[in-house]
N, C-alpha and C positions, 0 to 999 in steps of 0.2 A: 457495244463495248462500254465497259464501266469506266466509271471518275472518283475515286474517292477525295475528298476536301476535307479540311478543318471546320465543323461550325463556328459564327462568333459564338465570343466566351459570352457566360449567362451572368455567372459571377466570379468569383473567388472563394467560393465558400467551400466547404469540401464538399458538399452536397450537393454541387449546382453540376451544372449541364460542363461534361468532357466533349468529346465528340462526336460527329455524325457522319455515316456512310451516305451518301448519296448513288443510288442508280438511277439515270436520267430513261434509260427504257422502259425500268419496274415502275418508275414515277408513274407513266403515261397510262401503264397498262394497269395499277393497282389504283389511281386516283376515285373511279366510278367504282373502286368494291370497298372502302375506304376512309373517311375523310378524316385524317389527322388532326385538321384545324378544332374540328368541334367532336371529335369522337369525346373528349370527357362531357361531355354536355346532353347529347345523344345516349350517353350509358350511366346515367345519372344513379350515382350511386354505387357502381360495379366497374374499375378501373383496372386493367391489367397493369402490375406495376416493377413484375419480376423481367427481365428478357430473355431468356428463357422459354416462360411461357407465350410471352411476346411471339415467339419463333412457329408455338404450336398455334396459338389463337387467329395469328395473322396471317403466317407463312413467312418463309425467312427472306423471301425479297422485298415486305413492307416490312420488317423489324429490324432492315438493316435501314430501312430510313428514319426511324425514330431513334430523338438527343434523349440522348441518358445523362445521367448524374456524374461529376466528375470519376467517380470512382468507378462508374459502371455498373451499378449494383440497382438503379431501379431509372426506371420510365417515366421520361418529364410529362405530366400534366399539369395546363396545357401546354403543348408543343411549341416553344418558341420559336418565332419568324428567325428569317435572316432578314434580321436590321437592326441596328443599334438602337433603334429608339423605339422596340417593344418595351415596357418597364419591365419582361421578364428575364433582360439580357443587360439591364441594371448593373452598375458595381456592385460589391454586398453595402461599401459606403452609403454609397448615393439611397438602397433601397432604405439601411438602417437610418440614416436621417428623415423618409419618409417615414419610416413606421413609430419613429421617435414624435414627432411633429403628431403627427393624429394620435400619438399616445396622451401626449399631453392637452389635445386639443380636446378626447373624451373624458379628460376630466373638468372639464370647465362648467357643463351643464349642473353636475350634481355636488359639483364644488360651490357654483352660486347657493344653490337650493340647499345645501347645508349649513350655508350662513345664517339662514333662518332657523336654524334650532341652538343655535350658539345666542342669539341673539331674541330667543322669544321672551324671557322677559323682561327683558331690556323695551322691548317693542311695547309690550303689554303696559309697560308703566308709562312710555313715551305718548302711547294713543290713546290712556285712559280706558282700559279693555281688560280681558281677561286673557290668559294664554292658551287657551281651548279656541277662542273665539280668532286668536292671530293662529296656530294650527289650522284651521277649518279652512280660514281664507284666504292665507298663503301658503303654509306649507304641501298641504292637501293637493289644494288646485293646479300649483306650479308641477307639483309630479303628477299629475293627470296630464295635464298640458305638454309635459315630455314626452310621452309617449304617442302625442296626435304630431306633433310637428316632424316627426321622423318620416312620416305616409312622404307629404309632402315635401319634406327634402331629397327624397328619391324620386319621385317623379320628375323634379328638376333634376335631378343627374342623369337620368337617364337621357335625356333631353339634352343639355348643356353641359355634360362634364362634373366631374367630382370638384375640383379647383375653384371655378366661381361660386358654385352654390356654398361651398366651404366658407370661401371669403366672404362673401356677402351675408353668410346667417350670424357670422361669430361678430363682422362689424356689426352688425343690428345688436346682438346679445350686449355685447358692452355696452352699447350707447344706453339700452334700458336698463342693462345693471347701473349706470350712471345715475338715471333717474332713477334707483331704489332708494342711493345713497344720499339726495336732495330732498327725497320724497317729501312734502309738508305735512301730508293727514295718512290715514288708513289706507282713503278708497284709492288715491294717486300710486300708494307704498304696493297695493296688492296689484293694479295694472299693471304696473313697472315688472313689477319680479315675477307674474304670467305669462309675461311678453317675454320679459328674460329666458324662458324653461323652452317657452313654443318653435323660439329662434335659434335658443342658444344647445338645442338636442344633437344637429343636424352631424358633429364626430362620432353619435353613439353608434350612424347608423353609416356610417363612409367609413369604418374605421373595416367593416367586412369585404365590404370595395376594393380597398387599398390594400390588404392582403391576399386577397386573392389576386387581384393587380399584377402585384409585384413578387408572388410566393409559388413557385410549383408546390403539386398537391401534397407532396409527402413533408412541407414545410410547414402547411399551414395551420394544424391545430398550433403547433409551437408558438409561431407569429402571433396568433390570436390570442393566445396563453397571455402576453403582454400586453397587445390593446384592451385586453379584459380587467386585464388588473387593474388598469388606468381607471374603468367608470365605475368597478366596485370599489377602488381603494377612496377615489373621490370623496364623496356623501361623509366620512368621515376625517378627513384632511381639516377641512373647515372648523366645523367643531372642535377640535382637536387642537389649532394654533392659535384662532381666534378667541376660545374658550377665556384664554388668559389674558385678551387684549382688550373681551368687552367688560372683564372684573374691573377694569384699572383704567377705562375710556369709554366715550358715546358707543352705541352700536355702528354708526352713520362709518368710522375708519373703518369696522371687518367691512362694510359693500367698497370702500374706497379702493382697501386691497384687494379687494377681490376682481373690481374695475381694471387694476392695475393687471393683474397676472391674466385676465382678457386680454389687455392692449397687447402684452407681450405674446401672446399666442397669436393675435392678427400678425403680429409683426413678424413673428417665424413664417409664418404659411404667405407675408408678402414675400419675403426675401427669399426661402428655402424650398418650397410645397410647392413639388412638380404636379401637371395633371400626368396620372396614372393610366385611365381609359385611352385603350390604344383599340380600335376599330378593327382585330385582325380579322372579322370574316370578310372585312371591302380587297380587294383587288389591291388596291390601291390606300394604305389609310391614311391617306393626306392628299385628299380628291382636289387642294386650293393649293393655290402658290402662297408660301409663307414668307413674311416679309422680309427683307435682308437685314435688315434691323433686330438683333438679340434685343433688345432691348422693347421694344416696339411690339415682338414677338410676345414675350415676358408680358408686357401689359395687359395687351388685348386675349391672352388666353386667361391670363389671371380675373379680369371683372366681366368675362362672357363673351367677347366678340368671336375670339375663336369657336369656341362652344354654340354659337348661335348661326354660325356659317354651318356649322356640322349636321345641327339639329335634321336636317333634309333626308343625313343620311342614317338615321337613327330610327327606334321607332318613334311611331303616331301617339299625339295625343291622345286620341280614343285606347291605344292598347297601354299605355303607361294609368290613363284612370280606371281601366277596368281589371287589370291585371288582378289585382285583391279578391276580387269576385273569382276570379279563376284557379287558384292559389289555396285560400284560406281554409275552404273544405275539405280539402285531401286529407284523406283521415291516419297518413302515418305523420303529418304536419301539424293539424287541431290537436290531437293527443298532446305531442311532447310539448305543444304550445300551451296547452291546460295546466301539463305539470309543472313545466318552467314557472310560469304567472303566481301560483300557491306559495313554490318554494323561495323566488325570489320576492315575493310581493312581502312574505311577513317577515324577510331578513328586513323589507325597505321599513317596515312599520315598528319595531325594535329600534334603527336608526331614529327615526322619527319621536318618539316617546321615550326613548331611553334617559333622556334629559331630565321630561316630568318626573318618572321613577325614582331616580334615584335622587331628584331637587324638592320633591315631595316631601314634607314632614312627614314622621312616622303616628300612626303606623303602615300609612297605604308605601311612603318610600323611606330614601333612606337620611334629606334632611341635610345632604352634601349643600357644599358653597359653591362658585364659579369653578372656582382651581380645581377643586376635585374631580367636579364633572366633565371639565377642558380634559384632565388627566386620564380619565377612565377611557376617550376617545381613542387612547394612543394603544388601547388592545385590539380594536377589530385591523388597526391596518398592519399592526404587523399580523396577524390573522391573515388578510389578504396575501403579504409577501410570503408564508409559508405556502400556501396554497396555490400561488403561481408554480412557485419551485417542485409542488409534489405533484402537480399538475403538468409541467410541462417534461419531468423523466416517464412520468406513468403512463400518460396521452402518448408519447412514442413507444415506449416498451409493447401497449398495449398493440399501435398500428403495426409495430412489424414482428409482434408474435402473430398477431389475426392473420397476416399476410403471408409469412411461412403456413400456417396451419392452414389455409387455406390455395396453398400451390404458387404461389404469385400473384391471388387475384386479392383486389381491396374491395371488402364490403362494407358501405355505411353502418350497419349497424352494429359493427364493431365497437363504433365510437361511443356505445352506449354501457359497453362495462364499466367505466367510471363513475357512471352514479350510482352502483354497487359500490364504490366508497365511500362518497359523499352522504347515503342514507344515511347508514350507522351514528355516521359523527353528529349529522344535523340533527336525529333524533335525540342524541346526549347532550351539544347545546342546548336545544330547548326546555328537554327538563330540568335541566339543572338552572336554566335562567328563572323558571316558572319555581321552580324549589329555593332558589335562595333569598325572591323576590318574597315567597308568599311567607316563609319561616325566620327572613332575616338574617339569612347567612352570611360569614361573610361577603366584604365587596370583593375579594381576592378569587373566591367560588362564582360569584356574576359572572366577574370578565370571564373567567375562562370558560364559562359557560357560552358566552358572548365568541369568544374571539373561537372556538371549535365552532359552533356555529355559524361565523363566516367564512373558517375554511372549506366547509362543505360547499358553502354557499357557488366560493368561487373553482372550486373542481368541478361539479356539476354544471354550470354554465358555459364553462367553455366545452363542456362533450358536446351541450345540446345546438350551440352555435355552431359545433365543428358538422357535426351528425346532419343540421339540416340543409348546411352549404354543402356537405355531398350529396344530401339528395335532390338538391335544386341546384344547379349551378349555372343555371342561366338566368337565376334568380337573386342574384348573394344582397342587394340593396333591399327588396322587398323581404327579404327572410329576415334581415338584419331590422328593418324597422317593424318587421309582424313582434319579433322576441323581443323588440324594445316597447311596445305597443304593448306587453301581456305583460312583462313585470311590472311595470309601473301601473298597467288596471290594476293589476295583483298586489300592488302596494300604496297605490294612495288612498283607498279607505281603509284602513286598518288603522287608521291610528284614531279615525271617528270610534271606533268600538274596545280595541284592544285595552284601551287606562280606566275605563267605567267599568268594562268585562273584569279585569282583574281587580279593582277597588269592591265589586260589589261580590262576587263566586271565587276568588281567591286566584295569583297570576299563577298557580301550578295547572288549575283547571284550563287557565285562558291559553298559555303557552304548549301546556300537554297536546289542546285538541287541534291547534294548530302544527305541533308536529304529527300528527294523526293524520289527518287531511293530507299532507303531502304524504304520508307513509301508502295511502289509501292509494292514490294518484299514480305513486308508483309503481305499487304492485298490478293496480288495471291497465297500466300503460306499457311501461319498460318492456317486460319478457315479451307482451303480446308483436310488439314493435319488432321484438329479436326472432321472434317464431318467426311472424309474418311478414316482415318489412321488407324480403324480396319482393314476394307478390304485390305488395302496397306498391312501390315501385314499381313493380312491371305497369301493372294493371292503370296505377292513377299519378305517377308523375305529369309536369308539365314537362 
């Protein structure tokens, strides 16, 4: 005989989990043909998300056991526990102040490192140098260095929780941002702010964690849609405020503020920043007696003791350092991961030399002051806020036309018709930044050269981040620090070659063959990804 119950609520959202039938005899009997808990993990890639179909794929005594959507209309992946304190059964409050909190916490990385283009030659004149020479060996290095300290902030999470490695990399980050802003000579100035980038990365790559965390499947490119905006809009924010702060003062106040809007970030994630990693495949996911102490509780998960009692039940060190090895080859992963690197690499390297160009005397630039340059900053980020907004109706339109036209069922590579927008526009940015630089066009023809150019930027990122968390999703921290690890290879030398390449063959040659290379990329990768990326999946997921 049956029991039908209420699940707990997931959220309040309209989109979150109504309710659940329970059969306690079809439980026992469908459990071994089955497994709810990790079926999206297990079908990596391929999610039934209609119920409905649900009824045909599974049989209708497992589809009455699966939580749907308040409305009924689509299949919670993954499957929320009954317990309150899964993050998937979250307020919508509670989860939006998490995703708010790592929003702003993955702008701090490339919000430091963009102080250094606000500030190169201010640096240049302060260390007796040239401004090639402070590029090379801080701006460069520090974005190399962002992309290696991501590896390793996920092996610690995996291990110890999202929560302390969080805390503990953003305390480290400030304290070296501090020492940028004391810095006495060169070689101290370049430590500090290497340290700063290596430490201060570790939201680019939790920020995929925490959304999948805290998001069922059919939420998430959405969610990500706004942690994304967060680390593209960054890199230009700095530039941008500070521009006007170092015409009219030392360099030494933008690292001060910048120190400052760190401390404030440590200080949200002390008081606000839940840990997320909820252990649903243990029996049990709170195998220890938690203290009766809120408070006490609060601490010890926040700087690791929680996280460190856990570790037992987690995996092994040997499979968190070797994981990359196992990962990294899968060749419908190395593709999107080549093209990403290209595309976002030369948006970083634009960011990066856009300053030289147009602070340049003519005829290589265009010979602007401070303010100007401060000013022209303020195009790519509304650039970025267009491109969440067209990003985040189109990434939906797109999952639940795919998902009708396909019966109910979600396929990863759905997620990839959006960079059939994004080409287009990247390609007309480019040329037209490479055309107005090398002819002199107006600065009015730049930006927007500039700012269509970073709306491609940021539509295409968030498919390739969505696209490759469905097809790993026992993987979302290492995918998330592979794509962090490939833009920033893809964009910290590019600014070694892109100002000489254009000073010497003209920037429409420089900028054209760089939209070329990603046009090229695409075409070898994308459709082949769309033909074959079931197979790829079948055959080579982890």
């Amino acid at each position: 005989m049956s029991e039908s119950k209420q699940a707990p609520s997931v959220s309040e959202h309209d989109n979150e989990k109504g309710s659940v039938v329970q059969d306690a005899s079809a439980h026992s009997a469908h459990s071994s043909e089955l497994d709810l808990v990790n079926y999206h993990e297990h079908n990596a890639g391929r999610l039934v998300v209609d119920p409905e179909e649900a009824k045909i794929e599974f049989g209708e005594e497992v589809a009455k056991r699966l939580k749907l959507t308040k409305d009924g209309t689509k299949v919670l992946w993954p499957q929320p526990a009954d317990d309150p304190q899964d993050p998937q059964n979250w307020s919508d409050f509670h989860k939006g102040v998490q995703l708010l909190i790592i929003t702003l916490a993955a702008i701090v990385p490339d919000f430091d490192s963009g102080i250094g283009i606000t500030t190169i030659f201010a640096l240049a004149e302060q260390f007796n140098t040239t401004t090639g020479v402070i590029n090379n060996l801080t701006s460069n290095w520090s974005i190399f260095l962002l992309g290696w300290g991501g590896l390793f902030a996920v092996m610690l999470m995996r291990r110890y929780g999202r929560l302390p490695v969080l805390f503990w990399s953003q305390l480290l980050a400030v304290g070296f941002l501090v020492g940028c802003t004391f810095a006495p000579n060169l070689k101290t100035f370049t430590a500090m702010r290497c340290l700063t980038a290596f430490f201060g990365t570790c939201p680019q790559v939790t920020g995929l964690y925490v959304v999948t965390d805290l998001f069922p499947f059919h939420l998430q490119a959405r969610k990500l849609n706004i942690w994304t905006m967060g680390f593209i809009l960054s890199p230009f924010l700095s530039p941008f405020a500070f521009g006007f702060l170092v015409a009219r003062t030392t360099w030494r106040w933008a690292y001060g503020i910048g120190s400052i809007y760190g401390a404030l970030v440590v200080l949200l994630i002390v008081l606000f920043m839940d840990e997320t990693m909820y252990d649903r495949k243990l029996s049990n996911p709170r195998p220890y007696g938690e203290p009766k102490s809120r408070l006490r509780h609060r601490i010890e998960t926040l700087i690791g003791i929680t996280g460190y009692r856990m570790a037992k039940y987690r995996s092994g060190w040997k499979e968190v350092l070797f994981v990359w090895f196992k990962i990294l080859w899968r060749p419908h992963l190395l593709g999107i991961l080549w093209f990403e690197a290209m595309l976002f690499g030369f948006s970083i390297g634009i960011n990066v030399t856009f300053a030289v160009f147009i602070g340049t005397p003519p005829p290589v630039g265009y010979g602007f002051g401070q303010f100007a340059i401060a000013g022209a900053y303020g195009t790519p980020i509304v650039a970025v806020l267009i491109g969440e907004v067209l990003g985040r109706y189109f990434n939906d339109w797109v999952m639940n036309f795919t998902i009708r036209r396909n019966k109910g069922v979600f396929e990863a590579e759905s997620r990839l018709w959006t960079c059939y927008i994004a080409i287009p526009l990247y390609i007309c940015g480019f040329v037209l930044i490479g055309a107005s630089l090398q002819n002199h066009m107006t600065i009015g023809a730049l930006i927007m050269g500039w700012g269509i150019a970073e709306v491609a930027t940021m539509i295409n990122t968030v498919a390739v981040y969505a696209y490759c968390n469905d097809c790993f999703p026992r993987l979302q921290g290492e995918i998330s620090a592979l794509i962090n690890l490939a833009r920033t290879l893809g964009g910290f030398s590019v600014a070694y070659f892109q100002v000489p390449w254009a000073t010497k063959n003209g920037a429409l040659q420089t900028f054209g063959v760089e939209a070329a290379i990603v046009v090229g990329l695409f075409i070898l990768i994308v459709p082949a990804l769309q033909l074959k990326g079931r197979y790829l999946r079948e055959r080579f997921s982890y």
